[in-house]
C-alpha positions in Angstrom: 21.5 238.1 201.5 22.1 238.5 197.8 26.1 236.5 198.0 23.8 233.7 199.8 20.8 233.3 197.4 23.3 233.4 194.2 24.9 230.8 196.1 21.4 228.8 196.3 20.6 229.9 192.4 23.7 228.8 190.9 25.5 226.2 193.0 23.2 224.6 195.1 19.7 224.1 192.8 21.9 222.9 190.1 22.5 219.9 192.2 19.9 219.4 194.3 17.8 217.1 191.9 20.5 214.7 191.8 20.8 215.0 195.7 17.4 213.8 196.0 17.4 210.9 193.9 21.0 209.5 195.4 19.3 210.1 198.8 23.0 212.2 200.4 24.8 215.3 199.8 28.2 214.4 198.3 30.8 214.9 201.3 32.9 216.7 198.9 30.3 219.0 198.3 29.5 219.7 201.5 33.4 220.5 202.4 33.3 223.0 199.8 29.9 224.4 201.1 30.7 224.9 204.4 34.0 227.1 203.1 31.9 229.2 201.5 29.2 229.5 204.0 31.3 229.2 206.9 29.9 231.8 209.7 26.5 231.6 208.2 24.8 229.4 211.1 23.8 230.4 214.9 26.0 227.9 216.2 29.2 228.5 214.3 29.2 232.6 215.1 28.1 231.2 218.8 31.2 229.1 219.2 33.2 232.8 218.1 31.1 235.6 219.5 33.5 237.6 221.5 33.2 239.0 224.9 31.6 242.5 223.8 28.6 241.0 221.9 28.1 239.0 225.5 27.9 242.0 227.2 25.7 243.7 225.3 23.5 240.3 225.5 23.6 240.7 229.0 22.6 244.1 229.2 19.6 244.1 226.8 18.2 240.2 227.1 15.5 240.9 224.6 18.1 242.1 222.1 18.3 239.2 219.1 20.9 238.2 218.4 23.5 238.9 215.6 24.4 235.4 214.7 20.7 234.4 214.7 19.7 236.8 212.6 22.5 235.9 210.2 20.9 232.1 210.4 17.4 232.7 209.8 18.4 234.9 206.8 20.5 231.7 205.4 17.9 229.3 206.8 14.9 231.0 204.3 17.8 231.4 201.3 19.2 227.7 201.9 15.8 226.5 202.2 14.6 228.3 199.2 17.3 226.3 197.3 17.1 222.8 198.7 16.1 222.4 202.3 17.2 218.7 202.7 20.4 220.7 202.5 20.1 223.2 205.1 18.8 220.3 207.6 22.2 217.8 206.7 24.9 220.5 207.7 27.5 219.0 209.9 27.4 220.3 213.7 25.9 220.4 216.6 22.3 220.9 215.2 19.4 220.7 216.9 21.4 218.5 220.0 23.2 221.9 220.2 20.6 224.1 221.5 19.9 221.8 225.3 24.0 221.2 225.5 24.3 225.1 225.6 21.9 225.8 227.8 21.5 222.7 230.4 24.9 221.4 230.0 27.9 221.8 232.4 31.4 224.0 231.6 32.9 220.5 231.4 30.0 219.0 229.2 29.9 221.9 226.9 33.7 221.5 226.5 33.6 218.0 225.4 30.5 217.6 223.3 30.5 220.4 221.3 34.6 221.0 221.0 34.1 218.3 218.7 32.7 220.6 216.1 35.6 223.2 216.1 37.9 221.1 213.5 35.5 220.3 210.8 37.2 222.6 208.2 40.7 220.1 207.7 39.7 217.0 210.1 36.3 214.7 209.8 32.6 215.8 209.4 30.5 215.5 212.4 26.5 215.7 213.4 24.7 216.0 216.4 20.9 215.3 216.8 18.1 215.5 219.1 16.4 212.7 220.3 13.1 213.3 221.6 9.7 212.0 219.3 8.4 208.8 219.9 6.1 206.6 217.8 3.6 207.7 220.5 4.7 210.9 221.6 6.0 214.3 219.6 4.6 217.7 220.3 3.4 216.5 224.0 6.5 216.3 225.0 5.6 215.1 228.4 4.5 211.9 227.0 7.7 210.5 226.2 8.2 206.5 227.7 11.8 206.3 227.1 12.6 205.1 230.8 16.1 205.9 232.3 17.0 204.1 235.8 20.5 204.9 237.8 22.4 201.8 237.9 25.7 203.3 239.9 28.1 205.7 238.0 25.4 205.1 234.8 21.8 205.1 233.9 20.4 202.4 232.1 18.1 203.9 228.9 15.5 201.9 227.4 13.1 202.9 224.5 12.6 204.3 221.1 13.2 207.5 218.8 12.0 208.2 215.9 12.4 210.6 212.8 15.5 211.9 214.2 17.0 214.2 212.0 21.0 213.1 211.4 20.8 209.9 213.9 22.5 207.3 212.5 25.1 209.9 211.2 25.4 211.6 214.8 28.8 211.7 216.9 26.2 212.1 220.2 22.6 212.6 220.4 20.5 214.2 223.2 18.1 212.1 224.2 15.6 212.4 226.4 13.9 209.8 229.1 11.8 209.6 232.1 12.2 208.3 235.5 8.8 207.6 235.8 6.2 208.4 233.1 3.2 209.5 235.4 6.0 212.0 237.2 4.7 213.6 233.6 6.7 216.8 232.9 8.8 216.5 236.4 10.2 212.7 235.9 12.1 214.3 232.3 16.2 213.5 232.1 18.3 214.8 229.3 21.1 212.5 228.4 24.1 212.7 226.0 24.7 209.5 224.2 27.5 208.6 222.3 27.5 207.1 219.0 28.8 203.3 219.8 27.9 203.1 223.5 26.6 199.4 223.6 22.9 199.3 223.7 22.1 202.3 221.6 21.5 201.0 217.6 20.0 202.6 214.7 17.0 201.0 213.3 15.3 201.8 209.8 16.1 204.9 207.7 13.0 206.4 206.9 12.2 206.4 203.3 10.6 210.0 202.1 8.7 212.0 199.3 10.6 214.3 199.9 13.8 216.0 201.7 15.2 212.6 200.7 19.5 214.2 201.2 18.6 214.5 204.3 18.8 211.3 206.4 16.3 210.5 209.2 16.6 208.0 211.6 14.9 205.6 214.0 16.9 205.0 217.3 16.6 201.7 219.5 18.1 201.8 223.1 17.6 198.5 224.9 19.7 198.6 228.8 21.8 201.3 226.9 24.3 202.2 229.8 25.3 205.6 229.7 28.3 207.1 231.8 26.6 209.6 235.0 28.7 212.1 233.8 26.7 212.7 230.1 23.5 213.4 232.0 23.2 216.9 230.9 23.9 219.5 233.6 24.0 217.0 236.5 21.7 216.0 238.9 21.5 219.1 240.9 19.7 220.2 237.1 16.8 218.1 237.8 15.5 219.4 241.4 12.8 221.2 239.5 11.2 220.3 235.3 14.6 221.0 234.1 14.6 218.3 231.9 11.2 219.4 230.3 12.4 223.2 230.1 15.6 221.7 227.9 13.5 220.2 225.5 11.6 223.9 225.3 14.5 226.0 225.1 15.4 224.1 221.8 12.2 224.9 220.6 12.7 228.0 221.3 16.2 228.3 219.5 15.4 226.6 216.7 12.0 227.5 215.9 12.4 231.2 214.4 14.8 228.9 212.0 12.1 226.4 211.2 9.5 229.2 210.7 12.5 230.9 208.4 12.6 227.5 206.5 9.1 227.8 205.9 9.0 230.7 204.4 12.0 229.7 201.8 10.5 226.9 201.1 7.1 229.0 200.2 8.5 231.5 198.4 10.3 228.7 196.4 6.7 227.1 195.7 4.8 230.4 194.8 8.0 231.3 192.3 7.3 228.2 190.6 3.5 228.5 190.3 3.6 232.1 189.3 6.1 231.1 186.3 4.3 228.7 185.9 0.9 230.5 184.9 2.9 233.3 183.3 4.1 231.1 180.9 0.9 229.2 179.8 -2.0 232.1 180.2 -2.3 235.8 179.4 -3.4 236.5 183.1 -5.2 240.2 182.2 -7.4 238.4 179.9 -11.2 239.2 181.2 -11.4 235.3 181.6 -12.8 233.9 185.2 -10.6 231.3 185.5 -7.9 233.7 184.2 -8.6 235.9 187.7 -9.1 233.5 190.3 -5.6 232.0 189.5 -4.3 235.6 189.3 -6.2 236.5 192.5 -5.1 233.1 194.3 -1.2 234.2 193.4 -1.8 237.5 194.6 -3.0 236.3 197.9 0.0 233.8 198.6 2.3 236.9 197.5 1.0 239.0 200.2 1.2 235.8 202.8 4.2 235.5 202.4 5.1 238.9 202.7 3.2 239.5 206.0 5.0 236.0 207.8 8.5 237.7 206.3 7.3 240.3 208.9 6.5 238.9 211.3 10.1 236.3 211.5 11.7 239.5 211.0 10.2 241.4 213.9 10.6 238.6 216.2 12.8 239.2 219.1 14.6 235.7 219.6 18.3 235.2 221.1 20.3 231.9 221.3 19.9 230.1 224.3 23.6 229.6 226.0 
């Protein structure tokens, strides 16, 4: 934990300003950062874990595991740092998560082999397509329609705030047969970056997290091959298109909660040197103690949420 925070402290804050006002984290930058924090996220040690750490998954379901434990400790220390940055690492990302758990042996294979290479040949993104202008936590509101049309279904709707879309090798998106089916007419899709109907529309423009690109994504009669439905159609005889989009939640939320708490910590840091610098604190002055007392009371937030992250029993979805 201490070799990752130095590495926030002295390499990554330094820069960060400047990150934020160019609006992207410098590619060579990020080569060098992912050399040095190579192993450091769930999906990298998930692409290595060896057979015995799968056995002992197997055996105790509820243990976490090791490599997401070794995330959400870099998730809060990133975060802490600059968390535009910890959101624009190449990989999988959050269009991981449903390919690992929905997807077929074949599907798996292709979409996220992609990734292995990254350390000599091109930086690559995957994202996760599912909030609409009119539909983000209630998932079951999504009108993104998706019809078969022979060996393809034909996509037709809009994404938005799509973290790493226009930047994405593949996106997961995810569409309904028929939006009053609600829950039970869901279909997860993986579409490729250039397949003819599927365009990027306006970058959103931020207050903050500005490295970090988010997208809008247009699909108008968007074709997509049969065979990038995700897990087939034998996948979709019950909601299994709904419980995709909740075991990403599921993966990745520890790490957004971990985020949070970097990102807090960061804040409180800065308040508390802050007042330290500009008023005597244990001076008998009112105002004096209910800034104290406010600090005191974030300070002890934040260590009762470090708690509870930490005691939260949460394994990688495969």
């Amino acid at each position: 934990k201490e070799g990752i925070h130095n590495l926030g402290k002295y390499v990554i804050r330094p820069l960060s300003l400047e990150m934020d006002r160019t609006g992207e984290v410098p590619e060579p930058f990020m080569r060098n950062f992912m050399s040095l924090a190579k192993g450091l996220r769930s999906d990298d040690i998930e692409f290595t874990e060896d057979a015995q750490q799968e056995a002992k998954r197997e055996r105790d379901p509820k243990r976490p595991s090791e490599g997401q434990r070794t995330a959400a400790i870099a998730a809060e220390e990133l975060a802490w740092a600059d968390a535009a940055l910890v959101l624009s690492l190449p990989g999988p990302g959050l269009g991981g998560p449903p390919v690992r758990a929905t997807g077929t042996p074949e599907q798996k294979k292709r979409f996220l082999g992609i990734f292995r290479d990254m350390q000599t040949g091109p930086l690559r993104w995957g994202a996760y397509g599912l909030t609409e202008p009119a539909a983000g936590s209630d998932v079951a509101g999504i009108r993104t329609t998706c019809r078969r049309d022979g060996s393809h279904w034909v996509l037709s709707g809009r994404k938005c705030y799509i973290t790493n879309g226009a930047r994405a090798s593949w996106t997961v998106i995810f569409a309904t047969i028929d939006p009053s089916l609600g829950r039970a007419g869901h279909r997860a899709f993986v579409v490729e970056k250039g397949t003819p109907g599927f365009e990027v529309g306006k970058i959103e423009e931020k207050m903050g997290l500005r490295a970090n690109e988010t997208a809008e994504l247009v699909l108008e009669d968007c074709r997509v091959p049969a065979d990038n439905l995700l897990g087939g159609e034998e996948a979709y005889v019950s909601k299994e298109g709904f419980m995709t989009a909740m075991k990403t939640f599921d993966n990745t939320r520890p790490l957004v909660a971990s985020m949070a708490l970097g990102i807090g910590r960061a804040a409180y840091e800065h308040a508390r040197d802050f007042a330290k610098t500009r008023y005597v604190l244990s001076r008998p002055i009112p105002r004096y103690a209910a800034i104290a007392e406010k600090l005191a009371s974030i300070d002890a937030e934040i260590v009762k949420w470090k708690r509870v992250v930490k005691e939260s029993n949460y394994k990688a979805e495969e």
